[in-house]
C-alpha positions as CSV (number, residue, x, y, z in Angstrom):
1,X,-3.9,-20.7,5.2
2,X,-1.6,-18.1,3.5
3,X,1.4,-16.1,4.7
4,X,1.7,-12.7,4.4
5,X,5.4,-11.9,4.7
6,X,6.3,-8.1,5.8
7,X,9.4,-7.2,4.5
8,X,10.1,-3.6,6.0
9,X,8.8,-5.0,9.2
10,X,10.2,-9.2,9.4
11,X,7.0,-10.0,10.2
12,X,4.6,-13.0,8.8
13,X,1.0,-13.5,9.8
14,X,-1.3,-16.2,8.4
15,X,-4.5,-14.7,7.2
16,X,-7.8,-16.5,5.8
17,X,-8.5,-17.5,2.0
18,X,-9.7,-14.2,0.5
19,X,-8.6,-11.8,3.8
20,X,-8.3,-8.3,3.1
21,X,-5.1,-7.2,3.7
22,X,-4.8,-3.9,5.6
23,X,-7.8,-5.4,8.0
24,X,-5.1,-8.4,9.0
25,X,-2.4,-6.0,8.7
26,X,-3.7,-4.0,11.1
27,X,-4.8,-7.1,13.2
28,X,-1.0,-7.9,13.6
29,X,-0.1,-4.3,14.8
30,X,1.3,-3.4,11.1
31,X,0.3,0.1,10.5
32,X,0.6,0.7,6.6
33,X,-0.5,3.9,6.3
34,X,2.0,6.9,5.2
35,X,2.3,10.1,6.4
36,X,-0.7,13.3,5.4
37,X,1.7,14.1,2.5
38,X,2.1,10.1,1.3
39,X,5.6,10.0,1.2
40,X,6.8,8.8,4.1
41,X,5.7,7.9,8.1
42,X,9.1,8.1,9.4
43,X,9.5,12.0,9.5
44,X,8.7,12.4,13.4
45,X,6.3,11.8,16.1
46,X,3.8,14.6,15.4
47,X,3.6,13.5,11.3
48,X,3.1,9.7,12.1
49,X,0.6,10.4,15.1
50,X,-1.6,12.6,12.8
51,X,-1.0,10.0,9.8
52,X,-3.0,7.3,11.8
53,X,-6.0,9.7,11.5
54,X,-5.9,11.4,8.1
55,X,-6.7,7.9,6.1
56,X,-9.9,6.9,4.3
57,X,-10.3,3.9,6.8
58,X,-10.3,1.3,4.0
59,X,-12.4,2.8,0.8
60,X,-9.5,3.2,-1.8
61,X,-9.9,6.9,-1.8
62,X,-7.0,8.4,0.0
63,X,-4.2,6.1,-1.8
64,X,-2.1,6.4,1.7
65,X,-1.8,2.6,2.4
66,X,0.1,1.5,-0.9
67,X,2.2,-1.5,-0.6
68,X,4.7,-2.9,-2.9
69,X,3.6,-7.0,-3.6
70,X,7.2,-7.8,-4.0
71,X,6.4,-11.4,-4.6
72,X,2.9,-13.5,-5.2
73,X,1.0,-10.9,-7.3
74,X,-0.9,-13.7,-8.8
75,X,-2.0,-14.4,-5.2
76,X,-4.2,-11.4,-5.2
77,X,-7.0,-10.1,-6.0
78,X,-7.6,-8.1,-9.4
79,X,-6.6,-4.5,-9.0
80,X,-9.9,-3.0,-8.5
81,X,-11.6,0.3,-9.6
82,X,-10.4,2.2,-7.1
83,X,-7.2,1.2,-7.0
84,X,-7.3,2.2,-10.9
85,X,-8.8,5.6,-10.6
86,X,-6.8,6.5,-7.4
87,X,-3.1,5.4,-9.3
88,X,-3.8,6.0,-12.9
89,X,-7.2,8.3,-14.1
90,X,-7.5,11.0,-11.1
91,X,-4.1,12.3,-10.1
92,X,-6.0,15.5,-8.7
93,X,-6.4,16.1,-5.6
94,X,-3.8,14.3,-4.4
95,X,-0.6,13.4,-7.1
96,X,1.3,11.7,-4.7
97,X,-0.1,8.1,-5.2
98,X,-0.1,8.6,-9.0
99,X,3.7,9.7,-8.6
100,X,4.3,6.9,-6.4
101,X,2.9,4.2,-8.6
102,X,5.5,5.2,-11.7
103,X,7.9,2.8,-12.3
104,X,6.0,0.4,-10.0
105,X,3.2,-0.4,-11.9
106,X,3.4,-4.4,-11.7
107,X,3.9,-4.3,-7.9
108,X,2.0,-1.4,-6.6
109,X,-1.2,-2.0,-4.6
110,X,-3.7,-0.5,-2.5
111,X,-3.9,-2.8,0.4
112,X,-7.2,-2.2,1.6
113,X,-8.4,-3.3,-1.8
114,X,-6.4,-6.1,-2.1
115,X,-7.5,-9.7,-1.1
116,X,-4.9,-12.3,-0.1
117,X,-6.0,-16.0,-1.8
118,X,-2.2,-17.3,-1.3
119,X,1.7,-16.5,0.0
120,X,2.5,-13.3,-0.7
121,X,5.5,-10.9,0.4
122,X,4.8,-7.1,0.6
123,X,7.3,-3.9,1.1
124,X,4.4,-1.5,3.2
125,X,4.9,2.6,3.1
126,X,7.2,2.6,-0.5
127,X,9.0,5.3,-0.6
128,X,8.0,8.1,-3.1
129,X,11.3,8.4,-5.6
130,X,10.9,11.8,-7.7
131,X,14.5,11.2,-9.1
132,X,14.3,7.3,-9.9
133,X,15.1,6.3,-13.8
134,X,12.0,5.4,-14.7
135,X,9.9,8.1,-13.1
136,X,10.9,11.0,-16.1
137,X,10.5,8.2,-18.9
């Protein structure tokens, strides 16, 4: 079976072939959800209590449980439709996954449309960096 390795967290769960992984992240107590405004969950106990109930509960349409595959990309499944529209063709509503995913484009994923088919290790709740160097190239 393959491991899932948390890195923010130290934490690694074996999931099925083909799991989905917020469903076994969620399974293991991981909560990889950010914060309503997407940048971060660790602002205070109101924001992160009100963060576990303003998600799209797994459709790819709120972009708030983006992980960082920091190793085993090719372990995943394709980045899907959703995943494309919500990172790279529909900034509007919501910009902040669209800002989040520049500069991480090879690692950033949504993790409730990604699919685990062997070992990977994943950074949850990224943080959103407006000032990084490749964010204004």
């Amino acid at each position: 079976m393959p491991v899932v390795k948390f890195l923010n967290e130290n934490k690694e769960i074996e999931v099925p072939e083909g799991a989905n992984l917020r469903a076994e992240a969620e399974k293991a107590g991981i909560h990889l959800n950010c914060a309503i405004s997407g940048v971060s969950d660790g602002v205070d106990q109101f924001v992160q209590s009100v963060s576990k109930y303003t998600h799209c509960r797994g459709f790819g349409l709120c972009g708030t449980c983006r992980v960082l595959v920091k190793k085993g990309m090719e372990n995943t499944s394709p980045m899907s439709n959703r995943e494309k529209a919500k990172f790279k063709w529909m900034p509007v509503p919501d910009p902040i996954p669209s800002l989040a995913f520049v500069g991480n484009e090879d690692e950033m994923r949504l993790a409730c449309q990604t699919y685990v088919h062997g070992d990977i290790e994943v950074e949850s709740q990224p943080p959103l960096n407006l000032f990084g160097e490749n964010f204004f190239s």
